[in-house]
SEMARLO-428013 format. One line per field, with one value per atom (N, C-alpha, C): x, y, z; chain; residue in three letters; atom name. Coordinates in steps of 0.2 Angstrom, whole numbers. Example, Ala and Ser with C-alpha at 12.3 -4.5 7.8 and 13.67 -1.06 7.14 Angstrom:
# residues 2
x <- (66,62,66,64,68,64);
y <- (-28,-22,-16,-11,-5,0);
z <- (39,39,39,35,36,39);
c <- (A,A,A,A,A,A);
r <- (Ala,Ala,Ala,Ser,Ser,Ser);
a <- (N,CA,C,N,CA,C);
//
This chain:
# residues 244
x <- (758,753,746,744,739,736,741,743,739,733,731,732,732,730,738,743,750,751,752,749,745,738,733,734,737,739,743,748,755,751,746,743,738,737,732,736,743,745,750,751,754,751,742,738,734,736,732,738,745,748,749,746,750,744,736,731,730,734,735,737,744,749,744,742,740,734,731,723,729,734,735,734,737,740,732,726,722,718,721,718,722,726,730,727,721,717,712,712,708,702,696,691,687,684,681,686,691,697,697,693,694,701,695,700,700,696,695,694,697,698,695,688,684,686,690,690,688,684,685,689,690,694,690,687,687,691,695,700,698,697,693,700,700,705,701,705,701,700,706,703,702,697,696,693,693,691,691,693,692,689,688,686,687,689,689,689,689,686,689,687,691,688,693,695,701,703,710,707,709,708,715,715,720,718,717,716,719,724,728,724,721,719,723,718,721,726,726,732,738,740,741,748,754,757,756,758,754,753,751,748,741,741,734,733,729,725,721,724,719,718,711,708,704,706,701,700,695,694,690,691,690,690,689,691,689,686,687,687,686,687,692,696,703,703,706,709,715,718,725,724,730,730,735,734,736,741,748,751,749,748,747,741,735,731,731,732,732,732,734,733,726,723,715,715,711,707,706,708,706,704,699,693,696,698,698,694,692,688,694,695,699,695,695,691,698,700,706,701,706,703,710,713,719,718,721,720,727,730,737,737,739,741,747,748,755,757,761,765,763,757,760,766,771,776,774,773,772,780,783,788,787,778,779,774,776,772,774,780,780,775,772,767,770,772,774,769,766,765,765,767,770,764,764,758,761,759,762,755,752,747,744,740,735,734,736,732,729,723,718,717,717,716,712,704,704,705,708,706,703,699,694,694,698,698,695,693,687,690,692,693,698,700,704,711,715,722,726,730,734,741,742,750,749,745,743,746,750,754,747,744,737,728,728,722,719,713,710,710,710,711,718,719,726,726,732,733,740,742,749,751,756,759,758,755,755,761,766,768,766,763,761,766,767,769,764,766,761,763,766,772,766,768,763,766,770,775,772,771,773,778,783,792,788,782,782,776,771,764,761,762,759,764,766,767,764,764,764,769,771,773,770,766,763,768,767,770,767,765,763,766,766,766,766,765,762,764,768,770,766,766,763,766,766,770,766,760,753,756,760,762,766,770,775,772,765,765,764,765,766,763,763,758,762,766,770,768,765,763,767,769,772,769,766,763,765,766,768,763,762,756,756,754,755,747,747,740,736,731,728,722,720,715,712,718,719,713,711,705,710,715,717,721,724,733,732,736,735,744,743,749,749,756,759,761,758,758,761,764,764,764,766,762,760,765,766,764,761,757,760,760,763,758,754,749,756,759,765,770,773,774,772,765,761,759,758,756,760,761,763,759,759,756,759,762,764,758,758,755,757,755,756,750,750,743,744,739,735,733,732,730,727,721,718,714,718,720,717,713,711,706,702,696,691,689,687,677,673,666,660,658,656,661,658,663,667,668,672,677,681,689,689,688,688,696,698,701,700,704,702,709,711,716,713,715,718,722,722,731,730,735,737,742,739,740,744,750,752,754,753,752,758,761,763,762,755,750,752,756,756,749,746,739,740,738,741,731,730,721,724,719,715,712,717,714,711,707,701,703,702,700,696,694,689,690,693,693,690,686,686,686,686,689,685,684,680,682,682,684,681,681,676,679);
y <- (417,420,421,418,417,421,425,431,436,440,445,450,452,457,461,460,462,467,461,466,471,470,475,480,482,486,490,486,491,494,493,494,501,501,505,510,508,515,520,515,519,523,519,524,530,529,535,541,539,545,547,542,546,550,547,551,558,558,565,568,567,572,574,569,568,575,574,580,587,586,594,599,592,598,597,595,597,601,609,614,614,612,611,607,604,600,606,604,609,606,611,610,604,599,595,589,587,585,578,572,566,562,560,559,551,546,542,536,531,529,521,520,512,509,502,496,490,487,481,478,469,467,460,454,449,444,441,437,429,426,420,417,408,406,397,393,385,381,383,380,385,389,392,401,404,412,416,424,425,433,434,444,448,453,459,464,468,477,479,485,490,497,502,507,509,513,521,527,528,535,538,545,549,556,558,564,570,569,576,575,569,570,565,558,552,552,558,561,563,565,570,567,567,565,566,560,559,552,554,548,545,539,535,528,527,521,514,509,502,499,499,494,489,480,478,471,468,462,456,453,448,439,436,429,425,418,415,407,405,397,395,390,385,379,377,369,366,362,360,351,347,343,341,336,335,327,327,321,318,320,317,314,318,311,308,306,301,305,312,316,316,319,321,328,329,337,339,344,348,356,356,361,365,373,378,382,387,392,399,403,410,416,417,426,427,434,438,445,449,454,457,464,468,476,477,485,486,492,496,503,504,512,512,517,518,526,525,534,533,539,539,545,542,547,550,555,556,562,561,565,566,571,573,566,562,556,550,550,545,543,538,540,532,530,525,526,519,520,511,512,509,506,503,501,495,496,489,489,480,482,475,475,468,465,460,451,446,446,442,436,430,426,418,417,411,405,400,397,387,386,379,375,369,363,356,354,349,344,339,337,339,338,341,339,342,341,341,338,339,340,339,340,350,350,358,365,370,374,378,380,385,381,380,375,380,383,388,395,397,405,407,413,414,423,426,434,436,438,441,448,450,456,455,461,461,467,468,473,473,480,480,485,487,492,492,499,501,505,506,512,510,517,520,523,522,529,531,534,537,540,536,539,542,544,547,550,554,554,551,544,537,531,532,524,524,518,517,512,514,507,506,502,498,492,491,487,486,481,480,474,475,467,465,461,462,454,454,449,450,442,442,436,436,431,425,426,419,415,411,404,408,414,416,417,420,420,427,428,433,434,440,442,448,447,453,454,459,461,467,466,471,471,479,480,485,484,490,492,498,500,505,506,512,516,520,525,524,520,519,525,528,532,539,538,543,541,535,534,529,524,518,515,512,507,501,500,493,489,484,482,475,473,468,466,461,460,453,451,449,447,441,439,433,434,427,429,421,421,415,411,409,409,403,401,396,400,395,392,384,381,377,378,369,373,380,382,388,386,393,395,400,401,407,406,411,414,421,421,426,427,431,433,439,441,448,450,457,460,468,471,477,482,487,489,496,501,509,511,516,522,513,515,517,525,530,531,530,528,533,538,540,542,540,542,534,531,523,525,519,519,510,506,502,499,491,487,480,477,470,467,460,459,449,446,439,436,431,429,422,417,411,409,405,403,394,395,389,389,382,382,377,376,370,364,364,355,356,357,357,356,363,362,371,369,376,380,384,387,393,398,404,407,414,418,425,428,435,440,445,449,453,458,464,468,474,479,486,489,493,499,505,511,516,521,528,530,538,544,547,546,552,557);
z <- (860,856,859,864,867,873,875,880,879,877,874,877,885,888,888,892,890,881,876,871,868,870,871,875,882,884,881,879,874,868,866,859,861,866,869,872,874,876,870,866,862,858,855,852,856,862,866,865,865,863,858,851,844,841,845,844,847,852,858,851,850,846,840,836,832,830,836,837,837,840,843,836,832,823,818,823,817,813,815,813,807,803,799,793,794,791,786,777,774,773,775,775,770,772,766,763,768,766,771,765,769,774,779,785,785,781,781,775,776,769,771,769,768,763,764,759,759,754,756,748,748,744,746,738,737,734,734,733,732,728,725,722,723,716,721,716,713,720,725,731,738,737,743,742,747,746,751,751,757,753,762,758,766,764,770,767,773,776,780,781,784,783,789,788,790,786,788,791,797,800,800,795,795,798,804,807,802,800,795,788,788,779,776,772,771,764,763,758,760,767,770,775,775,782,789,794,798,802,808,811,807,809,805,808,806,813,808,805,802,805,805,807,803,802,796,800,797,800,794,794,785,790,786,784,778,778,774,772,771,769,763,765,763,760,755,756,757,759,758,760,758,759,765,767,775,773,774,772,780,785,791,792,786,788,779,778,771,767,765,759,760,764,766,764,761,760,766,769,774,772,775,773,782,780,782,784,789,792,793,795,797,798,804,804,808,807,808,809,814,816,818,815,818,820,824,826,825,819,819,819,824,822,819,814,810,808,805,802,796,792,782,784,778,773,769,764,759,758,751,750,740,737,732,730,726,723,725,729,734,741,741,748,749,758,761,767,772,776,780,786,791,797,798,803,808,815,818,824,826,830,833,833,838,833,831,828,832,829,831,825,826,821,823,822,826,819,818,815,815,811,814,807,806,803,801,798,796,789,792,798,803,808,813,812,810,807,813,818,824,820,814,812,808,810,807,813,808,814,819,815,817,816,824,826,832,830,837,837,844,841,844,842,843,843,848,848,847,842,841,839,835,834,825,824,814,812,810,804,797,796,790,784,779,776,768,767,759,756,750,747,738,737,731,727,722,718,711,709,701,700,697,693,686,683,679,679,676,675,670,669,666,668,675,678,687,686,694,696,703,705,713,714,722,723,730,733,742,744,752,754,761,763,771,771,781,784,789,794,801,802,809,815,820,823,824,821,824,816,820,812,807,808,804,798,800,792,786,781,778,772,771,761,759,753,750,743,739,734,728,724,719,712,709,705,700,692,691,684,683,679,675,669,665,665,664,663,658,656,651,650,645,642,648,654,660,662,663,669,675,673,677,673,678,680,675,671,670,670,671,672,674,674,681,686,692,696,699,702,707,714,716,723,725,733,737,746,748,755,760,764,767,775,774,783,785,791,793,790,794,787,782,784,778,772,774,766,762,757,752,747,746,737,733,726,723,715,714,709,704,699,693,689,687,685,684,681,679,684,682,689,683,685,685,690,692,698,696,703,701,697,696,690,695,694,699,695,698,697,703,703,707,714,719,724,727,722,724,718,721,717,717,711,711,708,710,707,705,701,700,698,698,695,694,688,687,685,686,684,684,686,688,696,701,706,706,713,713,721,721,729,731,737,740,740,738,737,729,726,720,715,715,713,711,705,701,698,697,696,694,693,690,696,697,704,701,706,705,709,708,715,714,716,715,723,721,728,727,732,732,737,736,740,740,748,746,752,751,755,759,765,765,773);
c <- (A,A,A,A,A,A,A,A,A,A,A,A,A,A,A,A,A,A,A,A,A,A,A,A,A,A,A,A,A,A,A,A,A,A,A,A,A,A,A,A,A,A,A,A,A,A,A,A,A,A,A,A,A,A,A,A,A,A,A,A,A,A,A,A,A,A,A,A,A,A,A,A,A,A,A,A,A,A,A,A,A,A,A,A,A,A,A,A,A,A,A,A,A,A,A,A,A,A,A,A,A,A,A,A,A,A,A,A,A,A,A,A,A,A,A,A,A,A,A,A,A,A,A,A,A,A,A,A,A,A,A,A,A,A,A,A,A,A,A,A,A,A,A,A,A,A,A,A,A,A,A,A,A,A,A,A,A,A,A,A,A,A,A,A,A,A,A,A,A,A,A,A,A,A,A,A,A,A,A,A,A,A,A,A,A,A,A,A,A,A,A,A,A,A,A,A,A,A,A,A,A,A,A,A,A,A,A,A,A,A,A,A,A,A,A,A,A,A,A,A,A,A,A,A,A,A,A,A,A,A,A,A,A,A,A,A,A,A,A,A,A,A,A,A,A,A,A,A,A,A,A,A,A,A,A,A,A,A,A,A,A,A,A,A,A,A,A,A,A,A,A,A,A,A,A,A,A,A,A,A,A,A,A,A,A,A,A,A,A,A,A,A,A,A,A,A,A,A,A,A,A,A,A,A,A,A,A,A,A,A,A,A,A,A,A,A,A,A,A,A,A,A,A,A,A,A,A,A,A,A,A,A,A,A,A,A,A,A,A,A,A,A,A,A,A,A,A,A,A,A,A,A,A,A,A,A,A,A,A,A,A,A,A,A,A,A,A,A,A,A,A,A,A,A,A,A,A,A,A,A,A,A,A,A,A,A,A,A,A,A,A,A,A,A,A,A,A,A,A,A,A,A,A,A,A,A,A,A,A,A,A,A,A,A,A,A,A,A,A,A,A,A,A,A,A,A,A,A,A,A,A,A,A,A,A,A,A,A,A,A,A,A,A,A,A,A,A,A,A,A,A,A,A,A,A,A,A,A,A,A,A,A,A,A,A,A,A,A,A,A,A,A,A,A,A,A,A,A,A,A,A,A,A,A,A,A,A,A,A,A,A,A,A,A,A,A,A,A,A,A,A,A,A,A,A,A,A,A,A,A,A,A,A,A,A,A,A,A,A,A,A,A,A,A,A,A,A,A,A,A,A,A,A,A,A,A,A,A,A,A,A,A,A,A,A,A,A,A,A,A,A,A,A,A,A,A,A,A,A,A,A,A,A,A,A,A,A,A,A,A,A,A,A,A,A,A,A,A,A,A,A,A,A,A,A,A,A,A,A,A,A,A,A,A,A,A,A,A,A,A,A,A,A,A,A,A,A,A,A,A,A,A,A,A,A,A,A,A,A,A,A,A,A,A,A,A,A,A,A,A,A,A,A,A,A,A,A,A,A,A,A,A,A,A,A,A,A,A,A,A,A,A,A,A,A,A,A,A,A,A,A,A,A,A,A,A,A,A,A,A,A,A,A,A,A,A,A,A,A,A,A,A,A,A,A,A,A,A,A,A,A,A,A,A,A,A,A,A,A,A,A,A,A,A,A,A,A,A,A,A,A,A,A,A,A,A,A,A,A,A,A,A,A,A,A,A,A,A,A,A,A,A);
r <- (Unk,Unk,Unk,Unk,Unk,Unk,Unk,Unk,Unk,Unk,Unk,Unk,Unk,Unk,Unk,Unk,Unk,Unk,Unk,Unk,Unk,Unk,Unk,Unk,Unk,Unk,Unk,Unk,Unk,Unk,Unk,Unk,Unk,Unk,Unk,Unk,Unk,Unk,Unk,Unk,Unk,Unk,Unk,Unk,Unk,Unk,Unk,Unk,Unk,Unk,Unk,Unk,Unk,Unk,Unk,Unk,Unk,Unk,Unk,Unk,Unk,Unk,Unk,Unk,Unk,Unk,Unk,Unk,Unk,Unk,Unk,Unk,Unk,Unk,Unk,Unk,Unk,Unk,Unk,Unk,Unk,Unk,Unk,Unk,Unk,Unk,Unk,Unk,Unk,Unk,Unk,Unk,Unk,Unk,Unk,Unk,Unk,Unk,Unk,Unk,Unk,Unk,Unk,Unk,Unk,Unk,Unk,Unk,Unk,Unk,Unk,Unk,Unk,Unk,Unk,Unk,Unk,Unk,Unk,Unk,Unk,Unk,Unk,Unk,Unk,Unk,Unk,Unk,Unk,Unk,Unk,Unk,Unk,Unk,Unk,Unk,Unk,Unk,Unk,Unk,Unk,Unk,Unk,Unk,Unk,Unk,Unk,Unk,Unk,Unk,Unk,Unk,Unk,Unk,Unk,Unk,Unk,Unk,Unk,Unk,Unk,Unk,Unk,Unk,Unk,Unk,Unk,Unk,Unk,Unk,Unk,Unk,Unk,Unk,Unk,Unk,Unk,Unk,Unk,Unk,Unk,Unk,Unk,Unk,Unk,Unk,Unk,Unk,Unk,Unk,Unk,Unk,Unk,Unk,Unk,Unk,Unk,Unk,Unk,Unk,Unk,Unk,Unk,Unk,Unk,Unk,Unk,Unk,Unk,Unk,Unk,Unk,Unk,Unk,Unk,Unk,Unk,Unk,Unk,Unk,Unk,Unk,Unk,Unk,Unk,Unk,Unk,Unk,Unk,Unk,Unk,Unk,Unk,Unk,Unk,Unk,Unk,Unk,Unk,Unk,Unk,Unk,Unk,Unk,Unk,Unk,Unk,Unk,Unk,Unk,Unk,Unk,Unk,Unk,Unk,Unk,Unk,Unk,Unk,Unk,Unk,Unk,Unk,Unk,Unk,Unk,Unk,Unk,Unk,Unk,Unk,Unk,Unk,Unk,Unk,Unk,Unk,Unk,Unk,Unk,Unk,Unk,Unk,Unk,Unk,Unk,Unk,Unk,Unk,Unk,Unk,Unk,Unk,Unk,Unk,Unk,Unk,Unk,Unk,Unk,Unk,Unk,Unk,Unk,Unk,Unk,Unk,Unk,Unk,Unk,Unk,Unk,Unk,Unk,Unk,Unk,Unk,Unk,Unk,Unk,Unk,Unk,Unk,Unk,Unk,Unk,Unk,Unk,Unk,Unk,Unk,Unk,Unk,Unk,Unk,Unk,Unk,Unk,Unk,Unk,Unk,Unk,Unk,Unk,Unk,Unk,Unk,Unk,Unk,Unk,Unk,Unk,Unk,Unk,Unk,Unk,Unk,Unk,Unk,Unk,Unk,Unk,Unk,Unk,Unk,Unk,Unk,Unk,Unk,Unk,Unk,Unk,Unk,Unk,Unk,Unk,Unk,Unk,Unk,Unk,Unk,Unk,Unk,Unk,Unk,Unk,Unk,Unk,Unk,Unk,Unk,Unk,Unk,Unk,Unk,Unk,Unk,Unk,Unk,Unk,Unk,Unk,Unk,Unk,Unk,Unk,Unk,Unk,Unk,Unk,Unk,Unk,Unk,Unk,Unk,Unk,Unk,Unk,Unk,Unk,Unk,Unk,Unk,Unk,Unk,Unk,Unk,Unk,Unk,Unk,Unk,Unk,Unk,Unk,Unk,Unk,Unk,Unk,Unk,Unk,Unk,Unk,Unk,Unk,Unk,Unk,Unk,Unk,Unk,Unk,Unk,Unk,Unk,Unk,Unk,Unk,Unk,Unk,Unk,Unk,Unk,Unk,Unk,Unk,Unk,Unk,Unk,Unk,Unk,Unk,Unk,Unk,Unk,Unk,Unk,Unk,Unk,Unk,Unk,Unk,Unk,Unk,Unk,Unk,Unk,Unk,Unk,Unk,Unk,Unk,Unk,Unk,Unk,Unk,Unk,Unk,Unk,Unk,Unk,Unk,Unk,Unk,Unk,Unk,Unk,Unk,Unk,Unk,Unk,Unk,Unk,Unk,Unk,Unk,Unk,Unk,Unk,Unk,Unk,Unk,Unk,Unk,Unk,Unk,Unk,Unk,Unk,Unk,Unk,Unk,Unk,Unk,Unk,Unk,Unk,Unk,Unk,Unk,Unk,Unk,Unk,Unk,Unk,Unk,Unk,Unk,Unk,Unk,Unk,Unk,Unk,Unk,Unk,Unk,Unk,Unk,Unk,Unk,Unk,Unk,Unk,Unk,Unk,Unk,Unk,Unk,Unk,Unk,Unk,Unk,Unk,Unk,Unk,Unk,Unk,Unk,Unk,Unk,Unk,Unk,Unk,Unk,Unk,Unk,Unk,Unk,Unk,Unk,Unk,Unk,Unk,Unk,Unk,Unk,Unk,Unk,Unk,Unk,Unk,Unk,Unk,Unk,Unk,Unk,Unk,Unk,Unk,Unk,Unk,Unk,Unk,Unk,Unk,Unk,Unk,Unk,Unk,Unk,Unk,Unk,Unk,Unk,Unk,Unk,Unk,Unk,Unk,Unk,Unk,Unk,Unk,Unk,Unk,Unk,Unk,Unk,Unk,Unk,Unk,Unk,Unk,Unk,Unk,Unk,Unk,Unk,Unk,Unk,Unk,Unk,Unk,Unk,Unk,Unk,Unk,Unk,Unk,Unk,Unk,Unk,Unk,Unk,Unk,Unk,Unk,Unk,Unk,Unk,Unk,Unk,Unk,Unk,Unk,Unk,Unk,Unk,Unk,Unk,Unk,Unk,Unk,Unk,Unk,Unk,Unk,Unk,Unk,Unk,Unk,Unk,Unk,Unk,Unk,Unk,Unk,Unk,Unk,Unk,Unk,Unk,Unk,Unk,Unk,Unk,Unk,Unk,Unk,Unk,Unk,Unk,Unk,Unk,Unk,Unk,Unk,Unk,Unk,Unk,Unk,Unk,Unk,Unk,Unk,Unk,Unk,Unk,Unk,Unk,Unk,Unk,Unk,Unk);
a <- (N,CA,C,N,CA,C,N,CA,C,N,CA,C,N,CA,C,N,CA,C,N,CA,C,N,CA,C,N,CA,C,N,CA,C,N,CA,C,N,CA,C,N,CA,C,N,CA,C,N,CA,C,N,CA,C,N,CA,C,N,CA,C,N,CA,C,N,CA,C,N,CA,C,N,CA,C,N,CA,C,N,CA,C,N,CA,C,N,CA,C,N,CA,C,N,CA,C,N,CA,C,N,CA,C,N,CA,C,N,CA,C,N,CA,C,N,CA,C,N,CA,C,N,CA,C,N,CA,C,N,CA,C,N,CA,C,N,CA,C,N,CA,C,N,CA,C,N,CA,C,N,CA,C,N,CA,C,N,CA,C,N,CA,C,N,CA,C,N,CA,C,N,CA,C,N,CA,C,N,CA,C,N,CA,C,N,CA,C,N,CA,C,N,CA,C,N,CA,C,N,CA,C,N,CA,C,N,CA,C,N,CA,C,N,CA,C,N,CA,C,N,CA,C,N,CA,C,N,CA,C,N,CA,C,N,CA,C,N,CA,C,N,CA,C,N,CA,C,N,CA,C,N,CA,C,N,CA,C,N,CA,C,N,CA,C,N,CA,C,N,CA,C,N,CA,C,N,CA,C,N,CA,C,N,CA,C,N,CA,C,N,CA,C,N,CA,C,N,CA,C,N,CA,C,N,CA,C,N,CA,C,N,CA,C,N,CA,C,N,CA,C,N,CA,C,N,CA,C,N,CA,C,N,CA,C,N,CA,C,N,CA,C,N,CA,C,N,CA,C,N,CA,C,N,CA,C,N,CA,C,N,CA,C,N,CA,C,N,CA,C,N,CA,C,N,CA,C,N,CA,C,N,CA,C,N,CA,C,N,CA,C,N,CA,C,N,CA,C,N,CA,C,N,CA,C,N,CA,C,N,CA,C,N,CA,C,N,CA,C,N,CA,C,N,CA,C,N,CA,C,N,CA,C,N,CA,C,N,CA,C,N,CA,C,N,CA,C,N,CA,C,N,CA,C,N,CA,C,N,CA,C,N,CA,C,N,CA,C,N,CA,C,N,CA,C,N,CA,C,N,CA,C,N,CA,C,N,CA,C,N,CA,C,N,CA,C,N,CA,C,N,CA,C,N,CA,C,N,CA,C,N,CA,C,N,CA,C,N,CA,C,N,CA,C,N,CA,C,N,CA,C,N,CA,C,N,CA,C,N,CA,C,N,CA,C,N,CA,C,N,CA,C,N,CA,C,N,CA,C,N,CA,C,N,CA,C,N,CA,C,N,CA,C,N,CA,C,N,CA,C,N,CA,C,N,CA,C,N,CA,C,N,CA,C,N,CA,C,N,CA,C,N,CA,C,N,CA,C,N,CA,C,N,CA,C,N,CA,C,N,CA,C,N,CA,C,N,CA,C,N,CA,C,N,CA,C,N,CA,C,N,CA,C,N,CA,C,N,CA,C,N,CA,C,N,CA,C,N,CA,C,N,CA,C,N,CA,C,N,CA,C,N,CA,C,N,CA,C,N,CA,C,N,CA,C,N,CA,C,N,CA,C,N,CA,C,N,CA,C,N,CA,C,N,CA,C,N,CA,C,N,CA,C,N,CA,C,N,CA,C,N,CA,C,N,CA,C,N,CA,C,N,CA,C,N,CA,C,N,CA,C,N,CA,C,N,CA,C,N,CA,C,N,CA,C,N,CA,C,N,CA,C,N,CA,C,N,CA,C,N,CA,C,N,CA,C,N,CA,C,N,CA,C,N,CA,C,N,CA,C,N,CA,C,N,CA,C,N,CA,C,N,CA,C,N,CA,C,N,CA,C,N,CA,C,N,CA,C,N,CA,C,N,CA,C,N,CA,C,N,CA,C,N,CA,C,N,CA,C,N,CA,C,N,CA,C,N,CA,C,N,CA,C);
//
């Protein structure tokens, strides 16, 4: 996992070719017709927090099929308990940084998009946990995916989820939403994450999607969280979205 320069090459040449292909078809693009999509997302619940950013570059238009390029980078602070050192609180650190280029689908209201690419993740524990899978920095491989439907004009269904080979670790998300007063999604949500093997967490909650304010696109969701340490809380989020 430590290897970065073999990887980075592979990364490098694969996006030098999908961006070639990519340009040749972009007179194809209508004028005034966002190529890029900024987000960020803050995630809060009882013991810990994180938040990231980003951007989507879609050369064809981020509504559009096609090649597409994510780049985001976030981290955060943790807690968990350590049976290795006496049931100690261990207080967490993580900055993570990924480069993916991927393919979106689009087929009608169906929109899916695929992403494979460079994980970067360093992480620093306090006190210093040695029975801990992820101690320092680390460079790996991320798969990502994003699929978006409306089976009707007043439902939604979302669904993401992204593996990495740094600690096996993973985040898989399922949302479904009715159209409330044609501003935004309101609905159902679930949701589980997995740092290795010392930590899990599952959740359940509310989500409101696609509340559109100016030139942003906002979301929020709350629910109830439970963890591995058997330590159950009240989780947040707040994301937001723009085109340009």
């Amino acid at each position: 996992m430590r290897r970065v320069g073999g990887v980075a090459a592979v990364v490098a040449a694969a996006l030098s070719s999908a961006v070639a292909s990519a340009w040749a078809g972009g007179d194809q693009l209508r004028r005034g017709e966002p190529r890029f999509l900024f987000f960020g997302t803050t995630d809060l619940w009882r013991h810990g927090g994180f938040a990231h950013g980003g951007v989507v570059w879609s050369p064809q238009g981020v509504d559009n099929e096609g090649f597409t390029l994510k780049l985001m980078f976030g981290g955060g602070e943790y807690q968990y308990i350590s049976g290795a050192l006496g049931n100690t609180e261990v207080n967490g650190r993580l900055l993570v940084g990924t480069v993916m280029p991927g393919w979106r689908f689009v087929r009608g209201k169906f929109i899916a998009a695929v992403y494979g690419g460079l994980d970067l993740q360093d992480h620093r524990l306090s006190p210093d946990d040695p029975s801990a899978g992820l101690r320092g920095s680390y460079a790996g491989l991320r798969l990502n995916a994003e699929l978006w439907y409306e089976p009707t004009p007043s439902t939604m269904i979302a669904a993401d989820g992204t593996i990495s080979t740094i600690g096996a670790s993973y985040n898989a998300r399922v949302a479904f939403g009715w159209r409330v007063f044609d501003r935004y999604y309101l609905g159902p949500e679930v949701q589980g994450f997995a740092a290795g093997d010392n930590y899990r967490q599952f959740r359940a909650g509310v989500h409101v999607t696609g509340f559109k304010f100016e030139t942003f696109e906002w979301s929020a969701a709350v629910g109830w969280a439970s963890d591995s340490d058997d330590r159950d809380g009240a989780y947040g989020k707040l994301g937001l979205l723009m085109r340009r």
